[in-house]
N, C-alpha and C positions, 0 to 999 in steps of 0.2 A: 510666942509673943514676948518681946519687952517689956519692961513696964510702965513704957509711953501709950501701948494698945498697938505697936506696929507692927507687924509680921516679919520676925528674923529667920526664921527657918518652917522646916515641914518633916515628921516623923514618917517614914513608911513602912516599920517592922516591927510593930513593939513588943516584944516576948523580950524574956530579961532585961535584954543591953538594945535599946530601940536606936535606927540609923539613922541620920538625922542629915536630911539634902539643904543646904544653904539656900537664902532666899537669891542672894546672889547667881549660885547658879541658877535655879528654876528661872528668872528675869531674863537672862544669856538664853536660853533654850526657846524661850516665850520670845525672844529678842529675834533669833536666827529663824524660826520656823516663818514671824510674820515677815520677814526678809524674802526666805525662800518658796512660799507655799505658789 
């Protein structure tokens, strides 16, 4: 989160050095699937 409260990104490994997936891309992905489902 920013410190507006908005969701910039998303963690999905956190041991030492955690990965961190863009809100950007997760939108794109949420974007294509409700396109193609």
């Amino acid at each position: 989160m920013n410190h507006d409260g908005k969701l910039r990104g998303m963690t999905f490994h956190c041991s030492p050095y955690p990965a961190i997936l863009s809100i950007s891309t997760i939108l794109k992905c949420v974007d294509m699937y409700m396109k193609f489902r």
